[in-house]
N, C-alpha and C positions, 0 to 999 in steps of 0.2 A: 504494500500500500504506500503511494505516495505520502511522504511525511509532510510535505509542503499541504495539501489536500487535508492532511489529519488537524496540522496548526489551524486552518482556515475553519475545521469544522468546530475545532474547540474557542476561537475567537471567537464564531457568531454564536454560540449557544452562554458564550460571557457574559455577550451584547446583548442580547436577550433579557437575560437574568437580570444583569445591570439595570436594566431599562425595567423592570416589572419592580427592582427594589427602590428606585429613586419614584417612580408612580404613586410607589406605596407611601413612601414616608412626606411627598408632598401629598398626597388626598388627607392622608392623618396632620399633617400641620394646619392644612386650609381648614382640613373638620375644627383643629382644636385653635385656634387662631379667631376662626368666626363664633364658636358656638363659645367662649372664652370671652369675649369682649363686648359679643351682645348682649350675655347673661352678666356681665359688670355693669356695663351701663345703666341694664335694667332696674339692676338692687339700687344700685348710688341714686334713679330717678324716684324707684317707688319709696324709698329711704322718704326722702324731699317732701313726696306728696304724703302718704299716709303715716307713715309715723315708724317707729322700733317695732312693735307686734309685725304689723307685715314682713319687713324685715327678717322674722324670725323666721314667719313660712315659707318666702325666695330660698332659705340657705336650705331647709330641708328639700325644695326644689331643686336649690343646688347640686345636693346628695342624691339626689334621684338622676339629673341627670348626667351627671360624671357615672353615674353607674349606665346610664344606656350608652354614654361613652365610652366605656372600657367593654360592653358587651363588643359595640361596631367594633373596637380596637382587634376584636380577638373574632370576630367573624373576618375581618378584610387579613390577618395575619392569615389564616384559614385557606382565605382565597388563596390569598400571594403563594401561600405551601402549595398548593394545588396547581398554581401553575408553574412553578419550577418543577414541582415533578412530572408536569407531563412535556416540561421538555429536556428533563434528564434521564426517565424513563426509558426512551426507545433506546441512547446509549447505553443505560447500565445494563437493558436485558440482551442487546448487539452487544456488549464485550462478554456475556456469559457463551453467546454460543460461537466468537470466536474464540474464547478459551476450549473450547471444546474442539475444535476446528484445529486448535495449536498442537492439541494431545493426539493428533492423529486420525480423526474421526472425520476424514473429509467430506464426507454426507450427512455430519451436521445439518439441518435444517435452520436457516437462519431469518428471526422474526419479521413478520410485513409491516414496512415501513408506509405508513399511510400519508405519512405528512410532505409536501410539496417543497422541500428546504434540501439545506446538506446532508443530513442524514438519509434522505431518500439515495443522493447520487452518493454517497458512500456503501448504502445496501449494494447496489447495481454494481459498482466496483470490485467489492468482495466478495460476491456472486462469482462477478468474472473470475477471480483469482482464483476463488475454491473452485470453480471447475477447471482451467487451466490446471491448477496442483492435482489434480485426480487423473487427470490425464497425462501429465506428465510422468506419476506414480506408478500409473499404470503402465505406460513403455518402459520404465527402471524394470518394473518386475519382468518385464516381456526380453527387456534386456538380458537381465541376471538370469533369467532363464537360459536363455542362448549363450550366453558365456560359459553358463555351468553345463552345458552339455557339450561345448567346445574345450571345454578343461578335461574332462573327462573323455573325448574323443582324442585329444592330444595326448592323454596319459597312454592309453591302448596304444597310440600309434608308438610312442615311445618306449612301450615296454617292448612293441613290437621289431622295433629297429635295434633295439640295445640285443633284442633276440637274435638280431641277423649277423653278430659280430661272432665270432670265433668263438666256442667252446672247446678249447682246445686239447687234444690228447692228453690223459695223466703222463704218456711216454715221454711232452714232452717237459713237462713242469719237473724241478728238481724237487726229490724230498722234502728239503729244507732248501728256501731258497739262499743261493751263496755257494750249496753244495752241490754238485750237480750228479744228477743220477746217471748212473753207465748203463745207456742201452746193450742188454746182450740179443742182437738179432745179429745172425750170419752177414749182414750188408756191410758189416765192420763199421757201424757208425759212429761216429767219438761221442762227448760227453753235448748235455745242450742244454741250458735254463731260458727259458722265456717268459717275460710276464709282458703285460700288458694293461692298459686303462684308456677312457672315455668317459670324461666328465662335461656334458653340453651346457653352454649358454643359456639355452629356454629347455622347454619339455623335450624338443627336436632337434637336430644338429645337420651340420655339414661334414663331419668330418667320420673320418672309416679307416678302419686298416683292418689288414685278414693277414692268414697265415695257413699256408697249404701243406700237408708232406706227402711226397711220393717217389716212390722210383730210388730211394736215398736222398733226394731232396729237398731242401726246403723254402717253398716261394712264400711269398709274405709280402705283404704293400703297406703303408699309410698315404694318406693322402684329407684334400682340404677342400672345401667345395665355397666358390664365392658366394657371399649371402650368407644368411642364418634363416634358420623359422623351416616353416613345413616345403618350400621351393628346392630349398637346399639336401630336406632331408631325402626329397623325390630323386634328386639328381645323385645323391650321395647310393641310393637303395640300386640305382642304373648301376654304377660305375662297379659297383662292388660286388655285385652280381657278375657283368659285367670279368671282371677281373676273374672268379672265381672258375668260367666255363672256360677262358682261355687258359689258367693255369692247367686245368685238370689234363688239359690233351696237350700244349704244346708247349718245349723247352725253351726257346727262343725269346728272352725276355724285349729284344727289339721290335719281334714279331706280337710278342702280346700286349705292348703298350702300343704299337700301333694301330692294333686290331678294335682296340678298346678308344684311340681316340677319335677313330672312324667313326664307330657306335655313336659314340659323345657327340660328337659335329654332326650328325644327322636328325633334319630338322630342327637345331638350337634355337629356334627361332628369342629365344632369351638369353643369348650370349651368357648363359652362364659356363662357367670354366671351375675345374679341378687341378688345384697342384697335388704332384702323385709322384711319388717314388716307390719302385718293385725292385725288389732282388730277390736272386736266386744262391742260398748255399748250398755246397756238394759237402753232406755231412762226412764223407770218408775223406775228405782232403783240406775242409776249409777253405776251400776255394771263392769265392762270392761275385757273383756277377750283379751289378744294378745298374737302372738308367734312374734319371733322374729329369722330373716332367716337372719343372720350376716351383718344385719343394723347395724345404730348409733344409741344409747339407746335412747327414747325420754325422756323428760323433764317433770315434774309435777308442773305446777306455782301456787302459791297459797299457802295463809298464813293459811290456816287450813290444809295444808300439811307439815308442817314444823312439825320436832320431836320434835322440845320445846314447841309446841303449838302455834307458835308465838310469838308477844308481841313485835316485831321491828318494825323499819319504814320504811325499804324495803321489799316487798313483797319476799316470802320466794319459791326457787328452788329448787325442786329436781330431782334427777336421778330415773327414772323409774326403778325397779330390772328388766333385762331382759338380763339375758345370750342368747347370738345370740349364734345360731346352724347353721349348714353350711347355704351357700348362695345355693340358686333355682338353678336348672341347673349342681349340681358337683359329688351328687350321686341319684339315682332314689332308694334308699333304705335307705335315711338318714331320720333319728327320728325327729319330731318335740313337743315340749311340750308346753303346753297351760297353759298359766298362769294365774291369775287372779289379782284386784286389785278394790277398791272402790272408787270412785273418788267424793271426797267431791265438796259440794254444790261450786260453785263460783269457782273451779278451772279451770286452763286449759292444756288441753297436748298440748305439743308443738314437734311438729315430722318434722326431716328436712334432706337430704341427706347432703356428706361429702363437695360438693360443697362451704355449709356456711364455716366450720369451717378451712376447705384447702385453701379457697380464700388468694391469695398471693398478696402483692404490692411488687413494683417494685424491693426491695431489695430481694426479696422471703420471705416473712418472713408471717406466719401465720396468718388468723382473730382470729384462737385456741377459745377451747372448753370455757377456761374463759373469753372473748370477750363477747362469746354467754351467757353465763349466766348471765354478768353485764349486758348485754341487756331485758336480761328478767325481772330482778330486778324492770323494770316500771312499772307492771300491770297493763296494756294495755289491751283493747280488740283486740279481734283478727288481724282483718283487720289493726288498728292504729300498733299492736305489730310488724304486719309482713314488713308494711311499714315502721315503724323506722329499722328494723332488715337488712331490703334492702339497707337503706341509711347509715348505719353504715358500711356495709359492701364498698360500693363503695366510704365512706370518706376513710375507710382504704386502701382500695387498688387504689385509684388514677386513673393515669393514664397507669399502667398496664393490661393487657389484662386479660379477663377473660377465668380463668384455666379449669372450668367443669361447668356442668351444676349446678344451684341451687336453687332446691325445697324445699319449707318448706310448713307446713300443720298444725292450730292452731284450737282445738277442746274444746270451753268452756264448761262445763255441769251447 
């Protein structure tokens, strides 16, 4: 309700008032003014003509009539009361049923204003408004419905994505992670820890990584999909599928990242794009072939990867060589090169989307690439690695909201 509207309606019902109290007390001064001066003169004349006795009978006239004076006094008081309430009335019983109206009861019924003044066009007003607010009310609920069955369809969808990631062989998780378990199968494969996480932004993500074994080896991808929200997670469910049918049939990691960003480039009519990194180990030799589709370089931990040979007392980091070539999805004729690489006994790659190293606290200010590399300095097994790597991240960034989605993927050999 307009407040300017409200002042206005409470100045004229003042003026009113005003105007019926100053009525009142000149009708009662002119009553007692006239019937005061006529009734003196009268006594001081008959005084003159007839003598003291009469006199005596004027005064008890007198008494008589100050008594019909105080009766009128106390009928016209009467009045006056009478009509101040009938024009404070229609206000006091219109603030009862907008207090009612306040408490939630937007179908209040609100008193008829009979009278041709402001209070009529303030009934009319707050008419408006109470229907306006019930309507309004009404879409909130209509809303919060749909929300809440969009929350609820977005949980399913997520349970359902988080379902499509890797449950991966006990063969290959180590007992204890740190320690690693000796496959005994005739393929002669050496030792292998791997863990893995995905922790998304909203209910839904972009981001993916998988992990294959077959034939003695083992294919495995992460990868980042531009966008966030349910766009991302569609394109994220292709790719990863996607990756899965070409591992199973062909060794050729040039051939299956190409194969895969062919898929991607057809029909994008929403330029969305994947940065994606796959490789392939040959678990009987350590061998490791990966391309790199303008991901984040992964990491080599491990003190027999260091160029000096070692010889410190923090476990030794390195940058994997891997010039990233376009992301999945930008050209359906872009070149992919396959690299290769030896991965000494006891190491680990450590592979993570931009999630980690972009995570901002509250100031915006970066976890950055050298956070993540003091991190890795513990030589940690997998699982313990990725769980501190988690909780570093969420010391730094506090009570600020988390920015993208963040997966990371640790591969001991």
């Amino acid at each position: 309700m307009n407040k300017y509207r409200l002042r206005g309606i409470r100045q004229s019902l003042a003026s009113r008032i005003t105007l019926w109290v100053v009525l009142y007390v000149v009708v009662i001064l002119g009553i007692s003014a006239y019937v005061g001066n006529s009734f003196v003169l009268r006594i001081i004349r008959d005084i003159e003509e007839n003598g003291i006795l009469y006199a005596i009978d004027m005064r008890r006239m007198a008494v008589a009539l100050t008594m019909l004076f105080v009766v009128t006094l106390v009928v016209l008081t009467l009045m006056l009361r009478r009509a101040i309430h009938r024009l404070v009335a229609p206000l006091t019983t219109f603030t009862q049923a907008v207090d009612e109206v306040a408490r939630g009861n937007l179908k209040a019924e609100l008193p008829e204003i009979h009278t041709k003044d402001e209070m009529q066009r303030l009934h009319h007003s707050f008419s408006l408004m109470q229907q306006s607010l019930a309507r309004q009310m009404e879409e909130l609920k209509q809303v919060n419905e749909a929300k809440g069955r969009l929350e609820g369809e977005l949980k399913v969808a997520q349970e359902i994505q988080l379902s499509m990631l890797p449950s991966m062989p006990p063969k290959f998780f180590a007992e204890q992670s740190g320690r690693a378990k000796n496959l005994d199968e005739p393929s002669g494969k050496g030792r292998l820890d791997i863990y893995a996480s995905l922790t998304p932004a909203r209910e839904v993500g972009g981001d993916l990584y998988d992990v294959i074994e077959r034939d003695g080896k083992l294919f495995f991808c992460i990868g980042d999909v531009s966008g966030k929200g349910v766009p991302a997670a569609l394109v994220m469910a292709t790719t990863l599928c996607q990756f899965r049918i070409a591992a199973s049939h062909v060794d050729d990691l040039g051939r299956i990242v190409t194969y895969i960003n062919r898929i991607m480039c057809d029909g994008n009519d929403t330029m969305m794009f994947v940065t994606f990194f796959a490789g392939m180990l040959e678990l009987s030799s350590g061998r490791l072939s990966y391309v790199n589709a303008g991901h984040n370089k992964p990491f080599i931990v491990g003190d027999s990867c260091a160029e000096d040979g070692g010889g410190t007392s923090e476990t030794a980091v390195m940058e994997l060589p891997a010039k990233p070539g376009l992301p999945i999805g930008v050209d359906e004729d872009a070149p992919y090169v396959v690299r290769e690489y030896d991965m000494p006994e006891g190491s680990m790659l450590f592979l993570y989307t931009d999630g980690l190293t972009e995570a901002m606290d509250v100031q915006r200010e970066q976890f950055s690439r050298q956070r993540l590399i003091d991190n890795l300095k513990s030589g940690l097994g997998c699982e313990e690695q990725l769980s501190a790597m988690t909780q570093a991240v969420h010391r730094f960034v506090g009570d600020a909201p988390q920015s993208d989605d963040l997966t990371m993927l640790a591969i001991r050999y």
